[in-house]
N, C-alpha and C positions, 0 to 999 in steps of 0.2 A: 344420143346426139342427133341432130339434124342432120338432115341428107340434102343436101344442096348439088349433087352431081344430077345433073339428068339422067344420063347413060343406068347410074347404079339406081335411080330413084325409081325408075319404069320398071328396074330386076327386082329391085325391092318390093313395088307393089304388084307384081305380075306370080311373086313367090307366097305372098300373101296371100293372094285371091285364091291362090292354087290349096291351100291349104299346108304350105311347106313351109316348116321349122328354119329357124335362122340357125338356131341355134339347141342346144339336146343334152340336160345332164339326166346324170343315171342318179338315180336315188335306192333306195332299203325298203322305203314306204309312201309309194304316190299319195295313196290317201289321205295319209298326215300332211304329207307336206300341202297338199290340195285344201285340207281341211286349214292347217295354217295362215296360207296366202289371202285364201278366200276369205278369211278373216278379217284379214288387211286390205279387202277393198278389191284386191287382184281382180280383173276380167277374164274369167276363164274362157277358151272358144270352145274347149273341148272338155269335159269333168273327168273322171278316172275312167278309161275305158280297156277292156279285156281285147287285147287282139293277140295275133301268131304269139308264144313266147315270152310275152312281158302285157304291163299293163302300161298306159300312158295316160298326160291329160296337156292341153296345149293353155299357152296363156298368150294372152297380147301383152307384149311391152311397151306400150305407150307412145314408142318412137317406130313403129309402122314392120314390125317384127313379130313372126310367133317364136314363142319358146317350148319348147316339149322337156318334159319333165317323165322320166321312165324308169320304171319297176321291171328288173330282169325277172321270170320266171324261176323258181329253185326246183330245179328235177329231182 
């Protein structure tokens, strides 16, 4: 949806720039789901990547949002 509020539009783009997720589902297999999306055109910012505990990849949502998508670690 559009963001027509000023206040949230500058939190919006200032979360953005930062590199900060709007939003963060946990998935079973980033890289399916990565391999998936990216199928469909998705804009990835970020592809599958290994950090602390889990793996992640980020995506632009078209309405001025990233989404993190994350793979827990299995000990």
């Amino acid at each position: 949806a559009l963001n027509d509020n000023p206040a949230a539009k500058a939190f919006q783009q200032a979360q953005f720039q930062q590199g900060q997720p709007a939003a963060m589902f946990f998935t079973d297999n980033v890289q399916a789901d990565y391999d998936r999306m990216k199928a469909r055109d998705a804009t990835f910012t970020m592809p599958p990547t290994d950090v602390t505990g889990s793996k992640i990849a980020r995506l632009n949502d078209t309405c001025g949002n990233l989404i993190q998508v994350t793979q827990l670690v299995q000990w």
